[in-house]
N, C-alpha and C positions, 0 to 999 in steps of 0.2 A: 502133572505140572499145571499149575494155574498164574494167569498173569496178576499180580498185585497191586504194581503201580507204577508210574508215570512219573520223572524227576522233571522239572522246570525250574532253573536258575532263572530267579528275578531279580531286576535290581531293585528293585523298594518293595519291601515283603506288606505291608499295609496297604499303597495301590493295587498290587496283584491280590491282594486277597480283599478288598474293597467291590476289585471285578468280577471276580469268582462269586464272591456271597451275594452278591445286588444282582448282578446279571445274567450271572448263570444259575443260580440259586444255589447251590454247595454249600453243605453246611461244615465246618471247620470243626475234622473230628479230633483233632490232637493240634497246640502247639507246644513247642519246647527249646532251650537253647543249649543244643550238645557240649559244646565248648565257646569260649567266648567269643564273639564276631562274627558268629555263625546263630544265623535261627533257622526253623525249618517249623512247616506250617505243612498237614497232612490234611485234605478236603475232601467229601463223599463219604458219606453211611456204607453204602454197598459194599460188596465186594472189590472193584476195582476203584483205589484211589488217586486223586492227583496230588504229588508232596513238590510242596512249593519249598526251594532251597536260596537262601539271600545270606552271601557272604563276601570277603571282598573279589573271588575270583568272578561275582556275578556281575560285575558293571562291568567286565568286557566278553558276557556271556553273546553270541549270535544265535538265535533262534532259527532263519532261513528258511525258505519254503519249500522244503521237503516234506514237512509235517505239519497234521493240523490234528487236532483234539473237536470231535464231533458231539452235538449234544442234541438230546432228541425233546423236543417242546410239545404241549398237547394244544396250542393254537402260533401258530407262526405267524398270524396278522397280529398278534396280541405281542409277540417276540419282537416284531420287526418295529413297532408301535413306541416298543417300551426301549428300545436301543435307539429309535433316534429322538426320543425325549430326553435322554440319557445323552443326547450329544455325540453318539456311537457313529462312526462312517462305517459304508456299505463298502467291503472290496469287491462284491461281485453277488449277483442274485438282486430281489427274489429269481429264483428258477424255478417250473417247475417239469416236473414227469408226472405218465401216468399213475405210479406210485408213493413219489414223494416230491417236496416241496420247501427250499432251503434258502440261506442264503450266508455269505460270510462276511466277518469283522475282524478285528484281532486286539488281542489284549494288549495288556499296559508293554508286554516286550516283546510284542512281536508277532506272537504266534498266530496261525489262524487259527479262526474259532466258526466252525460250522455249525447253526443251529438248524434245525430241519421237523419238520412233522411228516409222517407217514400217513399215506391218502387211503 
């Protein structure tokens, strides 16, 4: 078994994938509208994707902080630089250890979003 992908209800599928593409860098491997009211927007090359879902049960979706969606940077001053030009707030970090070095944000609904580089 392999894991494939990650569902996220948004409420406005253009902010959330404005976020993803700008911020995170994700390139938007698929959009489509399965039936009407409903779109869904599939993000990441790789193997594991994030499929962004925005339909009407999404504007009373709760995201909560049980989960966060991790993403690894190859300069985190350059990450941290470029999210608060971006008008991005900080929930918490920079942090660092003696192997890695992080800090988190959170998107357009909620989620945290850990970006991190490895030392």
């Amino acid at each position: 078994m392999k894991f494939c992908w990650t569902t996220l209800l948004v409420k406005n599928l253009e902010e959330s994938l404005k976020f993803y593409t700008e911020v995170i860098g994700l390139e938007i491997a698929s959009r489509f509208s399965p039936v009407p009211g409903t779109e869904i927007a599939f993000l990441g090359k790789g193997e594991t994707q994030i499929e962004l879902v925005c339909n009407a049960e999404s504007a009373n979706a709760v995201v909560g902080d049980a989960v966060s969606y991790g993403f690894d940077v190859p300069s985190l001053d350059d990450a941290l630089k470029m999210v608060r030009e971006k008008g991005i707030p900080l929930l918490s970090g920079p942090t660092e250890h003696p192997t890695v070095k992080y800090f988190f944000i959170q998107d357009p609904n909620g989620l945290k979003i850990q970006l991190k580089q490895s030392l």
